[in-house]
Structure formats: C-alpha cells, structure tokens
SETINU-228212 format. One record per residue (C-alpha): residue number from 1; residue in one letter; x, z, y negated. Coordinates in steps of 0.05 Angstrom, whole numbers, plus 5000, padded with zeros to 4 digits. Each point is the difference from the previous one (the first is absolute). Last residue first. Layout:
// residues N
[atom NUM "A" [X Z Y]]
...
//
This chain:
// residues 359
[atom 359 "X" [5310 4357 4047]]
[atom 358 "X" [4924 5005 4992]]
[atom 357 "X" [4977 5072 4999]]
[atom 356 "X" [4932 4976 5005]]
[atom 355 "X" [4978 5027 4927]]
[atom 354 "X" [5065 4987 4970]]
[atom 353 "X" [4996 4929 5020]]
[atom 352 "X" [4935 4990 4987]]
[atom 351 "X" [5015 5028 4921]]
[atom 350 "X" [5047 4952 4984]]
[atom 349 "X" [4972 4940 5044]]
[atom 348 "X" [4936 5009 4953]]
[atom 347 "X" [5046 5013 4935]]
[atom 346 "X" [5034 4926 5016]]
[atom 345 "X" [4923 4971 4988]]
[atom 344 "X" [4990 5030 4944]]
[atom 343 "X" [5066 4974 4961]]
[atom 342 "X" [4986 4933 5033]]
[atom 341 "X" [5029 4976 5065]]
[atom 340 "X" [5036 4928 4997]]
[atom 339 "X" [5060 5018 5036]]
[atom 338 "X" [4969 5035 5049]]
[atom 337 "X" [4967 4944 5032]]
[atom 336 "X" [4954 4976 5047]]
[atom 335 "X" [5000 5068 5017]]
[atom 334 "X" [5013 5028 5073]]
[atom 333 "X" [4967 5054 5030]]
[atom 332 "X" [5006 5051 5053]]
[atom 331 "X" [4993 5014 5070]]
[atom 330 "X" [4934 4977 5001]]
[atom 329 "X" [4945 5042 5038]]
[atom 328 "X" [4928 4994 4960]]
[atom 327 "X" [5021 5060 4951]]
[atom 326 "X" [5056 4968 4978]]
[atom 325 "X" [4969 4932 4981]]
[atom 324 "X" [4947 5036 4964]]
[atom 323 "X" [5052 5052 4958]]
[atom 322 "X" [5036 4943 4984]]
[atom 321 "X" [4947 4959 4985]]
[atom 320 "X" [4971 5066 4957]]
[atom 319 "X" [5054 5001 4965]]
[atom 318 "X" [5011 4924 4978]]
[atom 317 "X" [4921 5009 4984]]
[atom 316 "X" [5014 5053 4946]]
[atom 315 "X" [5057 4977 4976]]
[atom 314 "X" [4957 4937 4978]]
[atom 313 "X" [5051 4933 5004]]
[atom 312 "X" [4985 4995 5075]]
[atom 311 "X" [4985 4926 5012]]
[atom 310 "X" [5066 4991 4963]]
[atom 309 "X" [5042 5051 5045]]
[atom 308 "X" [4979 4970 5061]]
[atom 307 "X" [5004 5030 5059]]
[atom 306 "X" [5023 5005 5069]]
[atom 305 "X" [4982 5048 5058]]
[atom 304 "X" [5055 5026 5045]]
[atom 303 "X" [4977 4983 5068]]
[atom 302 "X" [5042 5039 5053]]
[atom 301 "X" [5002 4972 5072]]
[atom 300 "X" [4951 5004 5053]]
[atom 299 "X" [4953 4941 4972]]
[atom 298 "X" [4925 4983 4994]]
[atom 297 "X" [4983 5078 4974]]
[atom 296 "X" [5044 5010 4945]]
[atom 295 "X" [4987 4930 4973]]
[atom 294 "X" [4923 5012 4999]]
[atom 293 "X" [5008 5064 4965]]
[atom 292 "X" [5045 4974 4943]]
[atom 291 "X" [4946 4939 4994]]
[atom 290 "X" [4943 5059 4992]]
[atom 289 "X" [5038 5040 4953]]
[atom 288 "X" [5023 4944 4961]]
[atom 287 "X" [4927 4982 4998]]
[atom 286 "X" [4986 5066 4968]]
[atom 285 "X" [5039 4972 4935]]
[atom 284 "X" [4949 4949 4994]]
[atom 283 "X" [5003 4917 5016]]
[atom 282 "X" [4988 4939 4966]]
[atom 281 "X" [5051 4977 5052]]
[atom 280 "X" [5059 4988 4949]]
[atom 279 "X" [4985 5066 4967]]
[atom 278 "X" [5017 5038 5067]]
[atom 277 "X" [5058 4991 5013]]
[atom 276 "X" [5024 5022 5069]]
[atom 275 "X" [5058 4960 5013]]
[atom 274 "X" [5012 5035 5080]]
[atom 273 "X" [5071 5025 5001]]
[atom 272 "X" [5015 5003 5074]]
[atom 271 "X" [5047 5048 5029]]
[atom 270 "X" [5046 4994 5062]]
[atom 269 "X" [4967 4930 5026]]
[atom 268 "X" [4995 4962 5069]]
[atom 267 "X" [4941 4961 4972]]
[atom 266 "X" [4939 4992 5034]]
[atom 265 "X" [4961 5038 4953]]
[atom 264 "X" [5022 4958 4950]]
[atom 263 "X" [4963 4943 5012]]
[atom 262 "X" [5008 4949 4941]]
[atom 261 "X" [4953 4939 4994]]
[atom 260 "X" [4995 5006 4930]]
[atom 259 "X" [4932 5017 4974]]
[atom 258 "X" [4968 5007 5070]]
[atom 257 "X" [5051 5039 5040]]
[atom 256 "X" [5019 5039 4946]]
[atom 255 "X" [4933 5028 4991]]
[atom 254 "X" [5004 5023 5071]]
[atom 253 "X" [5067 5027 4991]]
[atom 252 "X" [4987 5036 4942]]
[atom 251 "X" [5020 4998 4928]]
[atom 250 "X" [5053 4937 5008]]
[atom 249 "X" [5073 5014 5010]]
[atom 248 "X" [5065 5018 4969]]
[atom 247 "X" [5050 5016 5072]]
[atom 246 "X" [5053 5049 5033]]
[atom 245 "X" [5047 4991 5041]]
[atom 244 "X" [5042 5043 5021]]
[atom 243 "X" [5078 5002 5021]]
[atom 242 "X" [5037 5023 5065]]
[atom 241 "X" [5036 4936 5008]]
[atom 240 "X" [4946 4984 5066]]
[atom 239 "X" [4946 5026 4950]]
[atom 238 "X" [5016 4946 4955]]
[atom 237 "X" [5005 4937 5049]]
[atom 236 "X" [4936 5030 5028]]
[atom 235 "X" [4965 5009 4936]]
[atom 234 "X" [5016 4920 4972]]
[atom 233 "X" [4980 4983 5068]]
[atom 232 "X" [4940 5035 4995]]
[atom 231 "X" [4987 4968 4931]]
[atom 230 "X" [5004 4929 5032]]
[atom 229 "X" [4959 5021 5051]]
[atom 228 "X" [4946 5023 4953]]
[atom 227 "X" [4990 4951 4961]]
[atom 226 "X" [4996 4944 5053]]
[atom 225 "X" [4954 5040 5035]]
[atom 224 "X" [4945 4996 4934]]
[atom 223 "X" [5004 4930 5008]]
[atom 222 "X" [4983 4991 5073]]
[atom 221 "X" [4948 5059 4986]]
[atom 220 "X" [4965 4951 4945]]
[atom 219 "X" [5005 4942 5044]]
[atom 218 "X" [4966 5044 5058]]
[atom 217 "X" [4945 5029 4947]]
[atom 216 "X" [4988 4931 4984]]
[atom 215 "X" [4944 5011 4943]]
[atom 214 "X" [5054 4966 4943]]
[atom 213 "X" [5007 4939 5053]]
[atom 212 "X" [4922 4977 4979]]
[atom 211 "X" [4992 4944 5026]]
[atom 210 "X" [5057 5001 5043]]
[atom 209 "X" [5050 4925 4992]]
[atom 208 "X" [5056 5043 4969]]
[atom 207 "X" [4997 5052 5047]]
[atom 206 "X" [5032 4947 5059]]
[atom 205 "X" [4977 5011 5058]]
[atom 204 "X" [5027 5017 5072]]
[atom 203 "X" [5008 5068 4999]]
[atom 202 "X" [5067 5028 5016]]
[atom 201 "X" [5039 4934 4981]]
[atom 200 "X" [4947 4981 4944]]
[atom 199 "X" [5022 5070 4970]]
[atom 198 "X" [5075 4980 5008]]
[atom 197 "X" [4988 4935 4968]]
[atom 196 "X" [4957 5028 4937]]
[atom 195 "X" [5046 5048 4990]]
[atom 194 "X" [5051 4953 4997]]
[atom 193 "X" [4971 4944 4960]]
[atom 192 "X" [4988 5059 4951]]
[atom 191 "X" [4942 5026 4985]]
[atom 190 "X" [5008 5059 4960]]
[atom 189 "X" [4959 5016 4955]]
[atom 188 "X" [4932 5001 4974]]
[atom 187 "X" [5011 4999 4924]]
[atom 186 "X" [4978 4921 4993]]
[atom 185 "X" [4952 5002 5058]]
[atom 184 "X" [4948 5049 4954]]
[atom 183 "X" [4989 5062 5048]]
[atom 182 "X" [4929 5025 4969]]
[atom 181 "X" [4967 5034 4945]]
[atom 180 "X" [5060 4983 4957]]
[atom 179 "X" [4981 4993 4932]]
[atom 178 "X" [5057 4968 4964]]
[atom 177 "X" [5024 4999 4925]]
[atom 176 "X" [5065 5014 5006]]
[atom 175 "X" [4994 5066 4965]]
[atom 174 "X" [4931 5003 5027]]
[atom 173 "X" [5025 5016 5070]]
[atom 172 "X" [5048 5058 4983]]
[atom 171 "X" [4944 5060 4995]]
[atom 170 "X" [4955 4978 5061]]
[atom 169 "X" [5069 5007 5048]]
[atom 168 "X" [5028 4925 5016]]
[atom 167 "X" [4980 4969 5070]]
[atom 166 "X" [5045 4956 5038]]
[atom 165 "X" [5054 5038 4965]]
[atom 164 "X" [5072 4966 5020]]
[atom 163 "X" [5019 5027 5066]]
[atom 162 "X" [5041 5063 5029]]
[atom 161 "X" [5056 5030 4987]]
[atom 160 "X" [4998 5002 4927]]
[atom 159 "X" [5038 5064 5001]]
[atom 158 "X" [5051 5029 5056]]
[atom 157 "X" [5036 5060 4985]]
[atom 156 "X" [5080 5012 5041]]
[atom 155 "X" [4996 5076 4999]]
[atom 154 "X" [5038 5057 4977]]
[atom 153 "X" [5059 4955 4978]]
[atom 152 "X" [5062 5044 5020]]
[atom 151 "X" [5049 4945 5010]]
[atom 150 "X" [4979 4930 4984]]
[atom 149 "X" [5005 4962 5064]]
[atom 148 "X" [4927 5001 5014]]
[atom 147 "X" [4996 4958 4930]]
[atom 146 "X" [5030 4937 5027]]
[atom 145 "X" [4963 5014 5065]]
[atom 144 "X" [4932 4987 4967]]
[atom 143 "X" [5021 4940 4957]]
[atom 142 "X" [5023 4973 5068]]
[atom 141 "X" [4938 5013 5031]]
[atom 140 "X" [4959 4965 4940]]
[atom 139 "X" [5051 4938 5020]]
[atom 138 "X" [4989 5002 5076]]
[atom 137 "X" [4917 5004 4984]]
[atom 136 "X" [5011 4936 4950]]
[atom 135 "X" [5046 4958 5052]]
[atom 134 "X" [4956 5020 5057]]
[atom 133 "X" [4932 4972 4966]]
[atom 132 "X" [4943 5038 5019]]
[atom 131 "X" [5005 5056 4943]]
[atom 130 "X" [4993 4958 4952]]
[atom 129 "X" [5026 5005 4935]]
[atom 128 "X" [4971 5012 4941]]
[atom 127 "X" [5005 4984 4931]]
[atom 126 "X" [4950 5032 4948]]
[atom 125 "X" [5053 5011 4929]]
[atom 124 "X" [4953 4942 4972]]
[atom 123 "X" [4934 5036 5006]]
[atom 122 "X" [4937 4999 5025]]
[atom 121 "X" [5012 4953 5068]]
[atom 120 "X" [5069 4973 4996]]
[atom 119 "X" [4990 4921 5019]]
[atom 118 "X" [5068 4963 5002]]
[atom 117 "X" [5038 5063 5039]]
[atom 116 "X" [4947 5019 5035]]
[atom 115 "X" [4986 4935 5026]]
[atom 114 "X" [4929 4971 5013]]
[atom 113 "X" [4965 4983 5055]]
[atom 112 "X" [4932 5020 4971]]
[atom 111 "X" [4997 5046 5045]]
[atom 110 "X" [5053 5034 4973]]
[atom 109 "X" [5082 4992 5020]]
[atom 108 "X" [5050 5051 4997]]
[atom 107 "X" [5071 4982 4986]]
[atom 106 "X" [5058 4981 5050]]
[atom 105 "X" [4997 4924 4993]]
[atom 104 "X" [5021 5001 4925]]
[atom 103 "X" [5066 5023 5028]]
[atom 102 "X" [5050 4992 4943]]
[atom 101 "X" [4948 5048 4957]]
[atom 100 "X" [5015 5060 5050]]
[atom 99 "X" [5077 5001 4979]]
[atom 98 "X" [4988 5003 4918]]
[atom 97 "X" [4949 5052 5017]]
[atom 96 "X" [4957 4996 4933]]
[atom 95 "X" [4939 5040 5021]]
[atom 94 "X" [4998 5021 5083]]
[atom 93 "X" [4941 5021 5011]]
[atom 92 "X" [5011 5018 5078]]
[atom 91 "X" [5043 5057 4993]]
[atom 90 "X" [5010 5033 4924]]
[atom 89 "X" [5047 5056 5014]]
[atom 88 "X" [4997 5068 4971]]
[atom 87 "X" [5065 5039 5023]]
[atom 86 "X" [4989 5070 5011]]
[atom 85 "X" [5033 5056 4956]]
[atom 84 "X" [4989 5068 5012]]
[atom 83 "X" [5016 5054 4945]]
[atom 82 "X" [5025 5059 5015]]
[atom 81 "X" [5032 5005 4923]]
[atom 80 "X" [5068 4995 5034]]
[atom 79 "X" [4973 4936 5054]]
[atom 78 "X" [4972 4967 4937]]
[atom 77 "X" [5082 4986 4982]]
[atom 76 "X" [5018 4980 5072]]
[atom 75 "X" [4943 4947 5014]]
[atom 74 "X" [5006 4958 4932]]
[atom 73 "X" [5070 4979 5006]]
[atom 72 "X" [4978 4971 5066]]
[atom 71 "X" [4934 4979 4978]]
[atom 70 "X" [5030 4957 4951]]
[atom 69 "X" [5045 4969 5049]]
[atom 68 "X" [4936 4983 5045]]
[atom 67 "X" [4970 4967 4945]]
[atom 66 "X" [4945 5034 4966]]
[atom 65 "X" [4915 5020 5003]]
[atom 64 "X" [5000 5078 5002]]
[atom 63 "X" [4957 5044 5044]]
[atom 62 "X" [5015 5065 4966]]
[atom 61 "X" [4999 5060 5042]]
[atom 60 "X" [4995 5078 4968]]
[atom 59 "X" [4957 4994 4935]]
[atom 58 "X" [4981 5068 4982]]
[atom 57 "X" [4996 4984 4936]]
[atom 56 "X" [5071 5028 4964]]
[atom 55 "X" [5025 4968 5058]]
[atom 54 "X" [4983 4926 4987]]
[atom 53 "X" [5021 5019 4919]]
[atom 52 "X" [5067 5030 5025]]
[atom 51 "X" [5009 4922 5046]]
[atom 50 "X" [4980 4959 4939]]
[atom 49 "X" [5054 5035 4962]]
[atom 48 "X" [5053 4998 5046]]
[atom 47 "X" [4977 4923 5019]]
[atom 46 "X" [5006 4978 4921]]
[atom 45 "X" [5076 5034 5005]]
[atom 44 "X" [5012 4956 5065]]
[atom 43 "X" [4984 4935 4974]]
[atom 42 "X" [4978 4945 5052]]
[atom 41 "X" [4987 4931 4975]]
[atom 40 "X" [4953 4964 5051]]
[atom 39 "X" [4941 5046 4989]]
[atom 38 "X" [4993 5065 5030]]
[atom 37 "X" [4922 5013 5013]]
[atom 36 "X" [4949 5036 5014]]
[atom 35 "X" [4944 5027 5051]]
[atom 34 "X" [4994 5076 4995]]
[atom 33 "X" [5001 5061 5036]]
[atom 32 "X" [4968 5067 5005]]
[atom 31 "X" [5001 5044 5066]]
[atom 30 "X" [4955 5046 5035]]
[atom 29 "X" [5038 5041 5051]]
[atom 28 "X" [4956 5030 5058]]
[atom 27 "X" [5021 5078 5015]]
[atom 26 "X" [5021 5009 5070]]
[atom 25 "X" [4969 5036 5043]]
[atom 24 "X" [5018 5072 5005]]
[atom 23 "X" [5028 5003 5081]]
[atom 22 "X" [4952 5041 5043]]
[atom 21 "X" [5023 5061 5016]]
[atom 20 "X" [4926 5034 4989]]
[atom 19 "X" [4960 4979 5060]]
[atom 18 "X" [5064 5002 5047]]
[atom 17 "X" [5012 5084 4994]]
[atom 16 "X" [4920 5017 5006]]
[atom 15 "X" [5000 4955 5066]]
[atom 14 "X" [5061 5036 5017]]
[atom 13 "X" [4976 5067 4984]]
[atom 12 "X" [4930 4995 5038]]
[atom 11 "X" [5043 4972 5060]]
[atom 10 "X" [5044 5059 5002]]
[atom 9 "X" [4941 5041 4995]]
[atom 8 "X" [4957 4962 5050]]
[atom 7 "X" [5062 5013 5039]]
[atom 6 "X" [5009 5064 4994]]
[atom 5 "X" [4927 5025 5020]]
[atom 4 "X" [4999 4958 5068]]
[atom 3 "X" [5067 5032 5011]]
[atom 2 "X" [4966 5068 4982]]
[atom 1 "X" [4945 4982 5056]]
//
C-alpha cells in the first residue's frame, strides 16, 4: 500500500515538475524596412547620413536597388547601425538592359503577338522578358548569381517577377484612359512561340486559336508554372550558398493570380513583401488588414506587408496600417519609401518604435 502511495506521489511531482519547465516562447520580432535606392554614383558621407536617419526610425533592412559593387560598400557600413541590406532586383521587366535588347527574341509576347520590347503596355520603362525563352531565364539567373556573391546581402529580392498587368487596379486605369472590365489581348502576356509550342506538346492545341484563351484555366496554370520555376531555381541556387530569397509581390496570391499571373504561394521563398497599397485599389485601410491576413495564411513563410507612403499621407491612417497589418500576422512592414516620409509621418515610426521596443 505505501508503495502504491509513493508513487502516485512521485508521479504527482513529476507531472507538477514538467507542466511548468516549459521553455518561454520566444517573443515575435516586428520589423520596419524600406524599399530604396543607391543610384549609380555612390557617396559614402550621403550613406552615413541616410543610414542614422533609417535608424533613428526603426528602419532595420533596406531593400536597395544597386550594382553589386555598390551593395558591397553598402553591406558593411548598415551592418554597424544593424541594418540589413538586401539587394532589390528588377527580374522579368527588364528596362534599358543594353544585353537583353540584342535578343529581341527573348521578350514576352501578348495575344496580340506583339513584342515586349516594341509594344510596352502602360508605360515606356514596361519590358519583359519571358520566362519561356532559355536565353532570357539563363540571363535573369545570372543577374541573380551576380548579386549572391556579394558578401553579407541578407537576401537576394526579386521584384517584377511576374507579368505585365493584364488588369490595372480601379485607381491607375483612368490615367491611361482604359476601363478594363475584362482581359484586353494587348496586356495579356506571354505567348511566346515557345510557350505556345511546349503547351501544344502537352496538350495538343494551340491557345491562340481558343475562343476565349483568357478562361483556360490550364493555359493560365501553364503560365503561372513558368513563374514559379524560374523563381525556385533562383531560391535553390540561393539556399544551396546559404542565402535567401526573398520577393515584392502582388496583395494575395489569389488576386495575383488574376491581375498578373503570379503564384506566390508556390514559391520557395524566405519572406515575401506583398505591395499592399491600398489607394491604387479604391481600397480602405482595413483592407490591408484583410490582404495581410490572406498572405499569412496561403504561405508558411513570413509576409511583411508593404505600403505606400503616398496612399498614406494622414498619420493617422499610416498608424493604424501599421497597427492593422500587425495585428493580422505580418512580421513587419516595409514603406514604399522612407525617404519621402513627411514630418507626421516619421513621428508615427517614432513613437511605434518605442512603443514595441523596436530595435
């Protein structure tokens, strides 16, 4: 009977003795960053001063559009204010590349079969590449590895990885005069001959000769594929160097899907920086919450929830995004961009960052 006694004891204790050693969990970081960039003429003195202001906001990674010898000098003096830098590279839009413009054959076709680089849909800087065409997809690789081998780059970032608008947010249609209630052939990209032979290869038609090609949802899943294994070979190339990759994308994936053919749910990702601005979608500030949200629960990575300082010129609403975008699981924010912040606007990152203990 008294060993029946002592070891209901012994068990009480060590049931008593397990329920409270559990480890603390670890507190979540939420971080502030910002989309920017260097320029072609580096000067160190304007980066000191850039780099105080960054921190005097919180700011702690800068995704920052440069060479890969800019980035270099770059990397070692954020790296003593604790700042991260990534390198911002433009992937599949590819504006003024003196090499990409000798290959006329590697950019993006519409349905109208026309060129990216004669027709640019919206706006002149609009040149894409295809992601079907080997000699494009081994040059955006290259572009990738260049900046891999800059030491101590937080993550290689991938924007404009996707394909041109086929349908503009409700804000940015009237500014080129277009009402876009459905996928007009001119900004429905890409078929190239070679997308169009390797989908006639699995499926024996041509999308050019549907109907209605726009309703495919096979042609539109060929496309979207394309994408993404061109961006998981950008993250496996990275990952096996011991790097991340992280990328600028559209609100949520679904509503990627449709405006720009980009699934980024399938992407082999670190952190995605979903563009959540609101203004251009005739959108509120609770919408934020709701893309943020939608993000967070598609993927398994962190989603740090972009915005845009313009759509955002009320402190008021800049704080309550942040608050909204925080409070629906990001792992921070970045601003589209610091440098043009107003007085009131700074004060808001000011007074978060105190609040949240940030950095």
């Amino acid at each position: 009977m008294k060993q029946i006694i002592l070891f209901i004891l012994l068990s009480v204790l060590f049931s008593c003795k397990t329920n409270t050693s559990k480890e603390p969990s670890k507190k979540k970081t939420f971080t502030f960053s910002s989309w920017g960039s260097a320029g072609a003429n580096f000067k160190e003195q304007d980066w000191e001063k850039k780099l105080t202001y960054y921190d005097s906001l919180g700011i702690s990674e800068l995704l920052i559009g440069a060479s890969p010898a800019i980035l270099a000098k770059l990397v070692p003096m954020a790296a003593k204010k604790n700042i991260k830098i990534h390198g911002w590279m433009w992937t599949l839009n590819r504006p003024g590349d003196t090499v990409a413009k000798k290959h006329p054959e590697w950019y993006a076709v519409n349905r109208k079969g026309q060129n990216s680089l004669d027709y640019r849909a919206y706006v002149d800087y609009y040149q894409w590449l295809s992601p079907f065409h080997p000699g494009a997809r081994n040059h955006i690789i290259n572009n990738a590895k260049k900046l891999m081998e800059v030491k101590g780059l937080a993550s290689v970032h991938l924007d404009y990885v996707r394909y041109p608008d086929v349908i503009l947010g409700a804000d940015l249609q009237p500014k080129y005069n277009l009402v876009q209630e459905t996928e007009m052939p001119e900004y429905d990209y890409d078929y190239h001959p070679i997308a169009r032979a390797e989908f006639k290869k699995i499926f024996d038609k041509d999308p050019l000769n549907f109907k209605h090609p726009e309703l495919s949802t096979e042609w539109r899943q060929f496309r979207l594929n394309a994408i993404t294994s061109l961006v998981n070979e950008i993250s496996d190339l990275a990952h096996a160097k011991k790097l991340k990759v992280t990328a600028a994308v559209f609100p949520f994936p679904e509503m990627s899907r449709q405006m720009v053919r980009q699934a980024w749910n399938d992407w082999n990702l670190d952190t995605a920086y979903p563009m959540l601005y609101q203004n251009f979608y005739r959108e509120n500030i609770n919408w934020i919450g709701f893309a943020t949200k939608q993000g967070v629960s598609d993927v398994s990575f962190p989603v740090i929830s972009g915005l845009y300082a313009p759509g955002l010129k009320d402190p008021a609403d800049l704080e309550k995004a942040i608050r909204i975008a925080k409070k629906n699981g990001a792992s921070g924010i970045s601003i589209f961009t610091a440098d043009g912040l107003s007085k009131e606007q700074k004060a808001v990152f000011v007074k978060l960052k105190k609040e949240w203990g940030i950095k």
